[in-house]
C-alpha positions as a Python dict, from the first residue, in 0.01 Angstrom:
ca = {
    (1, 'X'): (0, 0, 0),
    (2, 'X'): (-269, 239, 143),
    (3, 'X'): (-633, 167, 126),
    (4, 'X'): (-743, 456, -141),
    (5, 'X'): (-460, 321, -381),
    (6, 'X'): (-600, -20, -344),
    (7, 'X'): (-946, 108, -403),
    (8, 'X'): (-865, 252, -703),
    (9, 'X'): (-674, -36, -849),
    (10, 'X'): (-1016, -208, -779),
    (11, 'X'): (-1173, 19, -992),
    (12, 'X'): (-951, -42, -1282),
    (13, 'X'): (-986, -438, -1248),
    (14, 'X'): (-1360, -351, -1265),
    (15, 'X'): (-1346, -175, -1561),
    (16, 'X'): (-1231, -473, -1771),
    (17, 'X'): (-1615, -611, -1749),
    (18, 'X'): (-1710, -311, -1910),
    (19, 'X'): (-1439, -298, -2142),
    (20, 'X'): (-1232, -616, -2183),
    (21, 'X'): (-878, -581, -2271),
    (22, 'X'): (-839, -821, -2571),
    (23, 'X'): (-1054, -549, -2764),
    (24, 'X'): (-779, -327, -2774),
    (25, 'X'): (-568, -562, -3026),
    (26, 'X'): (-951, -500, -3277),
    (27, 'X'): (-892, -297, -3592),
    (28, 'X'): (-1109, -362, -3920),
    (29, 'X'): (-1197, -80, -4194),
    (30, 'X'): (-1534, 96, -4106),
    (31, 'X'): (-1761, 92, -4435),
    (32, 'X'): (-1781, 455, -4441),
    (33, 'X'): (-1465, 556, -4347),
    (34, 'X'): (-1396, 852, -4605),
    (35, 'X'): (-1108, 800, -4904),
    (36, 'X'): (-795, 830, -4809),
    (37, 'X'): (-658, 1138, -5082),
    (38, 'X'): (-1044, 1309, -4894),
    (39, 'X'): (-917, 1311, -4581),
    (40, 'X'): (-569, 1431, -4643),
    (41, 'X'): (-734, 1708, -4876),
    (42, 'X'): (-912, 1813, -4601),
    (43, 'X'): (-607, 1847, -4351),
    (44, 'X'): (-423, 2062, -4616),
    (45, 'X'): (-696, 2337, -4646),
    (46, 'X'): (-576, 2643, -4537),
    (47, 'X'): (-224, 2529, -4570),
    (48, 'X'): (12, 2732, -4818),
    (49, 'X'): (-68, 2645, -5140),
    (50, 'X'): (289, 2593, -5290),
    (51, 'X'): (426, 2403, -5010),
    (52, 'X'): (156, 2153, -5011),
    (53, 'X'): (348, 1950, -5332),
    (54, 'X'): (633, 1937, -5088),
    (55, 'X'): (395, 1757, -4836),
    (56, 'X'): (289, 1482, -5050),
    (57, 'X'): (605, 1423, -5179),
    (58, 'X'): (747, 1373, -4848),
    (59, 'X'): (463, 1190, -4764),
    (60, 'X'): (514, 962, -5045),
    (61, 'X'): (812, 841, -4936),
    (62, 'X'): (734, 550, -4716),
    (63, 'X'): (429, 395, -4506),
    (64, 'X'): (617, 506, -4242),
    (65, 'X'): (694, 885, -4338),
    (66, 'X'): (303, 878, -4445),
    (67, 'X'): (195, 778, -4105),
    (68, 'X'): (390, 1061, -3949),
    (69, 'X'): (150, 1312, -4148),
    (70, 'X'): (-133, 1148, -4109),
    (71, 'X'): (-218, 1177, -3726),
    (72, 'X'): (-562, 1294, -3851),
    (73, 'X'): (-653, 1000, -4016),
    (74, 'X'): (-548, 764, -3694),
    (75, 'X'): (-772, 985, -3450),
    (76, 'X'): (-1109, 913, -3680),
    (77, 'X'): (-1030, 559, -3703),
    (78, 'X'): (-957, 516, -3306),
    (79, 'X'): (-1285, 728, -3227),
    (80, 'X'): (-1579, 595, -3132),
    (81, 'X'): (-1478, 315, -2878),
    (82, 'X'): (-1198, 374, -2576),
    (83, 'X'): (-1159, 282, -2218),
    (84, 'X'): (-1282, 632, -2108),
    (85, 'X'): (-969, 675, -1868),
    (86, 'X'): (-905, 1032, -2008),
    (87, 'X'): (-551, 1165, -1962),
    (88, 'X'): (-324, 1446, -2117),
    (89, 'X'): (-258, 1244, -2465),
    (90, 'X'): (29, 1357, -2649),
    (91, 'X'): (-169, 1324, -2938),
    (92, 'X'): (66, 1283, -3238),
    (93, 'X'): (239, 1006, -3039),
    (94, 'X'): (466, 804, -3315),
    (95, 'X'): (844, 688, -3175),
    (96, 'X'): (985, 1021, -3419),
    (97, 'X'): (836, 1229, -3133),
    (98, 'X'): (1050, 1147, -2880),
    (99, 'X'): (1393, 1316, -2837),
    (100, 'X'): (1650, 1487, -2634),
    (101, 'X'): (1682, 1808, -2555),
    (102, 'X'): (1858, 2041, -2265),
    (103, 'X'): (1651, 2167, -1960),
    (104, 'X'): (1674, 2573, -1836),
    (105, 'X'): (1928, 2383, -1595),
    (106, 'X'): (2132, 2276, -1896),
    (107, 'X'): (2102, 1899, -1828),
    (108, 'X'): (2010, 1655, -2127),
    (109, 'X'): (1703, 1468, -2080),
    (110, 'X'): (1490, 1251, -2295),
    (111, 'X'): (1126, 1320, -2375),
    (112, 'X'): (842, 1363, -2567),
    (113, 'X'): (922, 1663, -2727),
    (114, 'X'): (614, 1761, -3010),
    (115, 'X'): (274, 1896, -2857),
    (116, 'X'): (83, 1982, -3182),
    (117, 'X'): (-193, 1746, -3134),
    (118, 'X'): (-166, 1735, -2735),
    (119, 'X'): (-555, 1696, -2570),
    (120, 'X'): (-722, 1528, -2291),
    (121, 'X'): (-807, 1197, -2485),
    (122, 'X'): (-828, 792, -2378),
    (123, 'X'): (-455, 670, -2290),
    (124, 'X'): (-497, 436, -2527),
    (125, 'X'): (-488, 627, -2832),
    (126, 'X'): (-150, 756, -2774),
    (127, 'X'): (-17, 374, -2704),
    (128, 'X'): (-220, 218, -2977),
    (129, 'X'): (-42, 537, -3205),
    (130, 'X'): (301, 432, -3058),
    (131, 'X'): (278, 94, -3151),
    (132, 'X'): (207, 123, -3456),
    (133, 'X'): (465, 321, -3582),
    (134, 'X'): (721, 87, -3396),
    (135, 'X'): (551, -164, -3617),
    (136, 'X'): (620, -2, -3908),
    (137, 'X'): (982, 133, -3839),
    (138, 'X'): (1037, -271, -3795),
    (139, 'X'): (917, -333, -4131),
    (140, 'X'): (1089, -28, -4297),
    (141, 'X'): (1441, -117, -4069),
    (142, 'X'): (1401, -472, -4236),
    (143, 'X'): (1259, -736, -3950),
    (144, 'X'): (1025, -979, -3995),
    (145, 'X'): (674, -1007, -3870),
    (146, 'X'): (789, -1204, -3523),
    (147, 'X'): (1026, -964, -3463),
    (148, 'X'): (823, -649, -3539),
    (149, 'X'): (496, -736, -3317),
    (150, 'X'): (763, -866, -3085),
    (151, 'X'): (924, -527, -3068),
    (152, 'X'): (530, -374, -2996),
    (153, 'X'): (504, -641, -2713),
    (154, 'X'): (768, -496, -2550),
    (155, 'X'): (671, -127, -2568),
    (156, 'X'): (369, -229, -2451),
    (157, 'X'): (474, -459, -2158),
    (158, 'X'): (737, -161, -2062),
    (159, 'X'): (415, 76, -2002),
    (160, 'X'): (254, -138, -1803),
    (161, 'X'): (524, -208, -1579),
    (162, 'X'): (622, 182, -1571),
    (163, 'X'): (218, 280, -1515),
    (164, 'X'): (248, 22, -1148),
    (165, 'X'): (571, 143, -1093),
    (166, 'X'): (446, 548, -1122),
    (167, 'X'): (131, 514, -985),
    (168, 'X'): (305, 425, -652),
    (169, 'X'): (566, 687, -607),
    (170, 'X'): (469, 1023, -449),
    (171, 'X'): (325, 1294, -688),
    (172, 'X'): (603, 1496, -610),
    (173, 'X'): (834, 1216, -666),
    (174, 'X'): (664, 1138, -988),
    (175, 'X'): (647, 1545, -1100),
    (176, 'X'): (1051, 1590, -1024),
    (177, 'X'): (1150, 1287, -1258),
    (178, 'X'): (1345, 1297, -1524),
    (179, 'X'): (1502, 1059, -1795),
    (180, 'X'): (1842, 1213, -1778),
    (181, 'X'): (2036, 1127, -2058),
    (182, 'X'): (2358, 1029, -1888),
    (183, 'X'): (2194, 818, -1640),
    (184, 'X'): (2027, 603, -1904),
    (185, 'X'): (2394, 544, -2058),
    (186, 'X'): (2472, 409, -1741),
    (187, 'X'): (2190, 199, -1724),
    (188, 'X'): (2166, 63, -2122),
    (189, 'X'): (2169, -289, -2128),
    (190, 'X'): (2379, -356, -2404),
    (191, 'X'): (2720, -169, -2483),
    (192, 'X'): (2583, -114, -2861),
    (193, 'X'): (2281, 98, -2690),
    (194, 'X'): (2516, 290, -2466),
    (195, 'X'): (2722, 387, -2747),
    (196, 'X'): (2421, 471, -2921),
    (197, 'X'): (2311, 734, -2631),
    (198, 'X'): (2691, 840, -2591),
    (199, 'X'): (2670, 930, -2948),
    (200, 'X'): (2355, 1142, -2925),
    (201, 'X'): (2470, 1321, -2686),
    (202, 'X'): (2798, 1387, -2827),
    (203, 'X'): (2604, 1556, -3126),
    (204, 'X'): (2340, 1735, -2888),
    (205, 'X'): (2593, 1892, -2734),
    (206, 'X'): (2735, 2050, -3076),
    (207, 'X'): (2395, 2209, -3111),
    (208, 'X'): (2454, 2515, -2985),
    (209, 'X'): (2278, 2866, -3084),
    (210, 'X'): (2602, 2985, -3225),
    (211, 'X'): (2666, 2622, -3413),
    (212, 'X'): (2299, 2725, -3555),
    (213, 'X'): (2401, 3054, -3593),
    (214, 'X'): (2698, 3012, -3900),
    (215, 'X'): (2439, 2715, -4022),
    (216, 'X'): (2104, 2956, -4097),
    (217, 'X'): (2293, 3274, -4133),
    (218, 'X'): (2492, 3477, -4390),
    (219, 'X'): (2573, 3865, -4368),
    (220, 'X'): (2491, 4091, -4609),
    (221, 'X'): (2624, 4446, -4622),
    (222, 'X'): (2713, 4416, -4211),
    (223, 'X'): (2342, 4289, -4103),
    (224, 'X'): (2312, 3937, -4016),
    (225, 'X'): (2001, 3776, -4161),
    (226, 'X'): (1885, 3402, -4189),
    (227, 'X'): (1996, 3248, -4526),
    (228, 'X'): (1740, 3183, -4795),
    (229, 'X'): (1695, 2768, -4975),
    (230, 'X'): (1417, 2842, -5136),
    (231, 'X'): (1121, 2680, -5174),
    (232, 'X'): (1242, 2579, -4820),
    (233, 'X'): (1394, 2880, -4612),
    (234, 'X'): (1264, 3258, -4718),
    (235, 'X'): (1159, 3574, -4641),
    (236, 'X'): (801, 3619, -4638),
    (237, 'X'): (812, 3950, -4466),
    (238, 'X'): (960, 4339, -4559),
    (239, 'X'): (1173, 4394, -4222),
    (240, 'X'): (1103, 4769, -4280),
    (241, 'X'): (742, 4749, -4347),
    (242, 'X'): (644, 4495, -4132),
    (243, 'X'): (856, 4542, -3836),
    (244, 'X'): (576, 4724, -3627),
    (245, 'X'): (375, 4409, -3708),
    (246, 'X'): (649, 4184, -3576),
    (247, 'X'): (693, 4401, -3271),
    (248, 'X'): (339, 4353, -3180),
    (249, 'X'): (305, 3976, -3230),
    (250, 'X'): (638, 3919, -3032),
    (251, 'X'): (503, 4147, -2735),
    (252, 'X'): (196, 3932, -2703),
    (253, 'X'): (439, 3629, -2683),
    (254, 'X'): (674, 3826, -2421),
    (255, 'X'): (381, 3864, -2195),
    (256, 'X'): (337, 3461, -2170),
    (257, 'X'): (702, 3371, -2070),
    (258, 'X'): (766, 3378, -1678),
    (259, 'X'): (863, 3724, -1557),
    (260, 'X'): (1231, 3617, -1489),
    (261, 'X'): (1255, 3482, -1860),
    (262, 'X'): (1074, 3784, -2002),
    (263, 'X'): (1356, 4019, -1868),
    (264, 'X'): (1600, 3806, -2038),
    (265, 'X'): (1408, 3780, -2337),
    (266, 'X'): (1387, 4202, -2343),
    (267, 'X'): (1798, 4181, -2359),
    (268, 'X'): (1733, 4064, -2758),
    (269, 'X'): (1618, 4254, -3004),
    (270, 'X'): (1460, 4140, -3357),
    (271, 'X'): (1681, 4105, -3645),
    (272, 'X'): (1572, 3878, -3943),
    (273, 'X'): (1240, 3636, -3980),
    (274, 'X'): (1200, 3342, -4220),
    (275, 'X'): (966, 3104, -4286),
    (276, 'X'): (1122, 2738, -4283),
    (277, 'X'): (953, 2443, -4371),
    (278, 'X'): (991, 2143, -4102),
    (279, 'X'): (884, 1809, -4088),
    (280, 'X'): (638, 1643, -4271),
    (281, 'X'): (269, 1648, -4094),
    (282, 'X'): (392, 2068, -4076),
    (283, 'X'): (478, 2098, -4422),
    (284, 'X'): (227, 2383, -4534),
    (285, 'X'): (155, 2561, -4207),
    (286, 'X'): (325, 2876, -4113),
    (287, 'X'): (643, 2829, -3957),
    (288, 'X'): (860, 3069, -3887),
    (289, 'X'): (1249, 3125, -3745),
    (290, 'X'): (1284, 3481, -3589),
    (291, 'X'): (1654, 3555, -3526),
    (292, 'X'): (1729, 3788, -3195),
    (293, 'X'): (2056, 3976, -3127),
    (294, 'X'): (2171, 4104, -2815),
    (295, 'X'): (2426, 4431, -2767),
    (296, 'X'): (2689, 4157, -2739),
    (297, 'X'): (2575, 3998, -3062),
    (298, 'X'): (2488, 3680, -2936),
    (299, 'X'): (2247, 3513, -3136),
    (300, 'X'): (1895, 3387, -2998),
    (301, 'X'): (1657, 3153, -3222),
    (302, 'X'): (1284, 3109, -3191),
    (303, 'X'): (1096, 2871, -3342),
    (304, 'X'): (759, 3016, -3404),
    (305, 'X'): (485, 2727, -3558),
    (306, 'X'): (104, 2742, -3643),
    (307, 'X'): (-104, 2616, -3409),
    (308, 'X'): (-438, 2463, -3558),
    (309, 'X'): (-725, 2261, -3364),
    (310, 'X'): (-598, 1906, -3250),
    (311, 'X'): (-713, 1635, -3466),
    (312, 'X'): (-841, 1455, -3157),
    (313, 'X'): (-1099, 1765, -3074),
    (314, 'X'): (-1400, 1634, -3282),
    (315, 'X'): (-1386, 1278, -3105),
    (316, 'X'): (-1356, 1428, -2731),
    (317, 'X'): (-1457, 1585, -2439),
    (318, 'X'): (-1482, 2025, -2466),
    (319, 'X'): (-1196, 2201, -2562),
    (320, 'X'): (-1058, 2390, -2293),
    (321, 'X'): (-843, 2686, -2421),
    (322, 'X'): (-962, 2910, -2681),
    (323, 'X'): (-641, 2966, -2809),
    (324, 'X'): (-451, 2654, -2951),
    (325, 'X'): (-133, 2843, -2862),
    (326, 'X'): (-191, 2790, -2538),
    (327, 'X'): (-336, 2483, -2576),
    (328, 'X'): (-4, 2288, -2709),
    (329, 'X'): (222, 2517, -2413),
    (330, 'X'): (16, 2368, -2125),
    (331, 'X'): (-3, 2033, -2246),
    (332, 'X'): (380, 2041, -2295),
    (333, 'X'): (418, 2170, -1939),
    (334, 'X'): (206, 1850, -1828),
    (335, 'X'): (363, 1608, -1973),
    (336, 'X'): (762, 1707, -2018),
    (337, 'X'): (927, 1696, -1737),
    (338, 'X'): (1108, 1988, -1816),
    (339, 'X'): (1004, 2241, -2063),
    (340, 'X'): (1169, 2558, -2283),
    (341, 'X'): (1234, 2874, -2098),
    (342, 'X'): (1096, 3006, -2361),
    (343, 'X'): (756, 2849, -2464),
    (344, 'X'): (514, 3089, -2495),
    (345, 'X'): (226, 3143, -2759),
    (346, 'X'): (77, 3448, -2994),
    (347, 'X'): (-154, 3534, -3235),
    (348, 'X'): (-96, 3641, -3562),
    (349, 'X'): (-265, 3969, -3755),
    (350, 'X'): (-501, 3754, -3929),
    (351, 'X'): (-593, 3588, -3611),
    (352, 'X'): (-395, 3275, -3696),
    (353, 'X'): (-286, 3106, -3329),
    (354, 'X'): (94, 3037, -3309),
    (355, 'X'): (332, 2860, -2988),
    (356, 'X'): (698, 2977, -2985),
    (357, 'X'): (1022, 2767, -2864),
    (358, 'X'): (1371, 2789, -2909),
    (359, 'X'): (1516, 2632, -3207),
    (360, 'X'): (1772, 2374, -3224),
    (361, 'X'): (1889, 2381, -2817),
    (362, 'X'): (2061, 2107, -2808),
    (363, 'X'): (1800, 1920, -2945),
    (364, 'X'): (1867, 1513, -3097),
    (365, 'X'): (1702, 1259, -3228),
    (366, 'X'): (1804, 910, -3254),
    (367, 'X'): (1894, 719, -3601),
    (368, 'X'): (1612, 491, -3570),
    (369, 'X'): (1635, 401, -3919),
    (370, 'X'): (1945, 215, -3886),
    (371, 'X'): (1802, 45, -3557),
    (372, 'X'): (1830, -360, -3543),
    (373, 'X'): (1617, -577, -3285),
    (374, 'X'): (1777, -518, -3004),
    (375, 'X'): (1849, -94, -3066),
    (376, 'X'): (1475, -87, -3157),
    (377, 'X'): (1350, -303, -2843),
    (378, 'X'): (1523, -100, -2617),
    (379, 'X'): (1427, 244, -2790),
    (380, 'X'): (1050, 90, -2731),
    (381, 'X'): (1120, 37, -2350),
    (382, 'X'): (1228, 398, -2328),
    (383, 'X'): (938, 531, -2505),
    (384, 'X'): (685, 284, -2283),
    (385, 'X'): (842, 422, -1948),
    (386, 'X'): (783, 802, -2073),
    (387, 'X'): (425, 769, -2186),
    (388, 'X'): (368, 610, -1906),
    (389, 'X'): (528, 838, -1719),
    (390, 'X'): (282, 1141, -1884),
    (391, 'X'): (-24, 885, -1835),
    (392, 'X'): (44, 906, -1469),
    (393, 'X'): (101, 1262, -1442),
    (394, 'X'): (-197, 1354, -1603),
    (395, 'X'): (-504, 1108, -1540),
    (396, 'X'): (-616, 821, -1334),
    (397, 'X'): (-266, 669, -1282),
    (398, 'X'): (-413, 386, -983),
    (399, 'X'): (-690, 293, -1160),
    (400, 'X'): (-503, 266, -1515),
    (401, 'X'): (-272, 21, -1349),
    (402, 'X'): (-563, -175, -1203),
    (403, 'X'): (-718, -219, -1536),
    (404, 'X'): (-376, -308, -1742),
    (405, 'X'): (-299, -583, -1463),
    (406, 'X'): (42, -753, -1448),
    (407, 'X'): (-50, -1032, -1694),
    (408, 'X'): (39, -1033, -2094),
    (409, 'X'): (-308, -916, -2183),
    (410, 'X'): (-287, -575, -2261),
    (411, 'X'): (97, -607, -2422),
    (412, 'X'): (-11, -856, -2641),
    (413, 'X'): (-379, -658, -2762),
    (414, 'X'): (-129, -356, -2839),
    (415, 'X'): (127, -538, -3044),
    (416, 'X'): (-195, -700, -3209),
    (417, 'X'): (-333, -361, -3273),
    (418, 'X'): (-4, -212, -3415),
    (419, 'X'): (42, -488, -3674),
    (420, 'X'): (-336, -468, -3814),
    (421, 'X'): (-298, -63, -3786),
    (422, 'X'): (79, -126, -3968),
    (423, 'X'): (-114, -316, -4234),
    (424, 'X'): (-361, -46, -4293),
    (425, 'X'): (-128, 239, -4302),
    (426, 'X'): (89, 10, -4578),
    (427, 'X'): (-268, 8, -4733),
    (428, 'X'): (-330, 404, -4758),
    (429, 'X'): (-16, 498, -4869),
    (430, 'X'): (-45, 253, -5172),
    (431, 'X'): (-411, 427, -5205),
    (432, 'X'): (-248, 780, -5158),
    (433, 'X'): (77, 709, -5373),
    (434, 'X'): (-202, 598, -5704),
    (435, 'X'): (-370, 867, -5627),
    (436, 'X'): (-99, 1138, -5688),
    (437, 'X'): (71, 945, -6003),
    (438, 'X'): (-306, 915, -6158),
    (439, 'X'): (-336, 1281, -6055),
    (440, 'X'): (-670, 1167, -5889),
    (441, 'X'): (-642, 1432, -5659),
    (442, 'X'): (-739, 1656, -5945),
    (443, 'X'): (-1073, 1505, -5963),
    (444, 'X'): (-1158, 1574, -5599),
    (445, 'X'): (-1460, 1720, -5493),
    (446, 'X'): (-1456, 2116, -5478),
    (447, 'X'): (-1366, 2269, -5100),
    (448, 'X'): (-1725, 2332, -4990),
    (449, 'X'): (-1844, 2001, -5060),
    (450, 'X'): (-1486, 1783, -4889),
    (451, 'X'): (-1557, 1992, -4552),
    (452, 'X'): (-1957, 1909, -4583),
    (453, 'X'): (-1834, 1541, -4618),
    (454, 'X'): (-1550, 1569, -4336),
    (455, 'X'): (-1806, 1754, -4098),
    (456, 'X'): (-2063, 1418, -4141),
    (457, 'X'): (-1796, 1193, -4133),
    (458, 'X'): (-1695, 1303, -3766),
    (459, 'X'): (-2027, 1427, -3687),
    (460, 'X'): (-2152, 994, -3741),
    (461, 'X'): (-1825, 891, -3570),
    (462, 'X'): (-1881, 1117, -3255),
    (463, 'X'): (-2269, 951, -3265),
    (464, 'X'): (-2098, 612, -3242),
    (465, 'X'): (-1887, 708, -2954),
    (466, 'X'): (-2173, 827, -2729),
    (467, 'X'): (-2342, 454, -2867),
    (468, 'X'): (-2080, 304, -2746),
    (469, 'X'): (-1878, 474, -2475),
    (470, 'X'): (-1772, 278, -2187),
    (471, 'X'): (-1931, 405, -1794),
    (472, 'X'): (-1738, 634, -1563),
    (473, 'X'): (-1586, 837, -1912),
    (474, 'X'): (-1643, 1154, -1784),
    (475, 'X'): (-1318, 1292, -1734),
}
């Protein structure tokens, strides 16, 4: 072990002084944290109107669904206190998040895989985030207390481990790793996990642009175009009209893709754009599918999605792109190990920033609802080793391994942390679920006055944080 690593690692012991670890496992309800149906009003302004319904009433659906949306919410209550060991946080960093997909070199890895809220931010927001929603995909799967904050213990003790383990391989060695999917059948600990991974990959490998292509896709009078389910899947644009429009927006995108992958990208041409409604924090932002046809008439689907400021922006450091586009694409190329060939960004004619990605390549996500114990443990590992693996990458990874130690300390603060934050979340979706049958919502103060309140609100928290900030934050 060389001298500067064990300097560092000094460092991060040091830091505990400062900052002790037990306070990460503190949560309690600031007196003027703003109502819960405030806060979500505020993150649906400039949303569409009529998909904003189908928000809350996906939202509604469980504490843990709820959480999922609510990303904004999290960020205000986490602000104002951290370690000040910045990295590249994924932001929105809930166990739904993580996925496989296939790399340009058509191998299946496992990742993090959604960059809306990525930002340079205190590591442990994204682990106190992760935890939490483990926590609550416990409760929701059926386990008991024990076994839910044990199942947090373990994602946390797996990051801790993987943070030592990282922070001592070569940055090369580090940049060039992947979670291949294959190799972690191989390496499962239990036969019910590998046939759990076997599985997901059996179905990622169905997902296929043409598989996508029969699914989205109907033809009418010898054109191909994507199939409408409304209020879900239409067509907000005239082709005709609006195809110089289209033309222009895409050309901005071309000219962020790599020069190899913009040639290939030039063999497709535009056929058919929808707007599809995905998820449940997206519900209400533009998203789009554009569907591209070569002269062979192969199909090519890109995903095209809003990009809006991070919710972690008010509560750190400067923001560093002026497009939010570009923003999400270089924090995904930070933190994935492999990203899309074709991730790129735009901007819309109103000025609106959008990224763009292929849809649907191969892409899976595991069943977590039907997860027991042991499925969910291990899925928790998995998830510990990656963020770690991004932590590393992107920020202090010596003196982050210095501070979390080898001892229990820092597991046991985050599995803490994730029940109290479980038990709040349970708490606001009760609030948020009254609110909509009383139609309280309706009663809300007009949109002036809830971004007056929301710009205080963060304005007081960002005054605590500079109270309160631990030394050596600068990032």
């Amino acid at each position: 072990m060389s001298d500067h690593f064990e300097k560092h690692i000094t460092k991060g012991k040091s830091l505990r002084t400062k900052f002790a670890r037990a306070t990460l496992a503190q949560w309690k309800e600031s007196k003027g944290r703003l109502p819960v149906m405030d806060q979500i009003r505020a993150s649906d302004q400039d949303r569409l109107p009529k998909l904003v319904p189908v928000r809350h009433e996906r939202m509604k659906e469980s504490p843990f669904v709820f959480y999922r949306a609510t990303a904004g919410i999290m960020a205000s209550d986490l602000a104002g206190v951290s370690t000040g060991l910045y990295v590249q946080a994924i932001g929105d960093c809930h166990l739904m998040n993580f996925g496989g997909f296939a790399t340009p070199e058509r191998t299946l890895v496992f990742d993090a895989n959604d960059f809306d809220e990525t930002h340079p931010a205190p590591w442990e927001w994204d682990l106190k985030r992760l935890a939490a929603s483990f926590v609550l995909a416990a409760r929701a799967g059926g386990l008991d207390a024990k076994e839910a904050e044990g199942v947090a213990f373990e994602l946390g003790a797996a990051y801790r481990d993987a943070v030592r383990d990282f922070a001592e391989m070569s940055m090369l060695d580090l940049w060039y790793m992947k979670f291949d999917l294959r190799g972690l059948v191989q390496r499962a600990r239990s036969n019910k996990a590998k046939k759990v991974l076997q599985d997901a990959i059996d179905e990622a490998e169905k997902n296929t642009h043409i598989k996508t292509f029969y699914k989205l896709t109907e033809s009418n009078l010898g054109r191909f175009e994507i199939r409408e389910q409304k209020p879900l899947v239409y067509h907000p644009f005239d082709m005709k009209k609006d195809m110089a429009m289209i033309l222009r927006f895409m050309d901005e995108y071309k000219r962020t893709l790599q020069p190899d992958r913009r040639i290939l990208f030039e063999r497709y041409k535009v056929v058919d754009v929808a707007l599809k409604v995905v998820g449940v924090g997206s519900v209400g932002t533009r998203c789009y599918v554009v569907l591209l046809m070569n002269d062979r008439d192969e199909p090519l689907f890109i995903q095209v999605k809003e990009a809006r400021r991070s919710v972690l922006a008010p509560f750190t450091t400067s923001e560093a792109y002026a497009h939010e586009g570009r923003r999400i694409v270089e924090g995904q190329r930070l933190v994935q190990a492999a990203s899309d060939m074709f991730l790129g960004w735009s901007t819309g004619p109103l000025g609106r920033h959008f990224y763009l990605r292929q849809l649907r390549d191969q892409k899976m996500a595991l069943n977590v609802d039907r997860f027991d114990e042991e499925l969910l443990t291990s899925y928790a590992r998995l998830c510990g080793n990656i963020l770690a693996r991004a932590h590393v990458r992107t920020g202090p990874g010596a003196v982050l391994a210095g501070y979390l130690g080898g001892s229990d300390a820092v597991p046991e603060a985050i599995a803490r942390f994730g029940m109290l934050y479980a038990d709040q979340t349970e708490k606001d979706h009760a609030e948020f679920t009254r609110a909509l049958r009383h139609k309280a919502h309706a009663r809300l103060p007009k949109e002036r006055k809830l971004r007056r309140k929301v710009k205080a609100m963060r304005k007081e928290v960002v005054a605590r944080s500079s109270r309160k900030k631990a030394p050596g934050s600068k990032r």
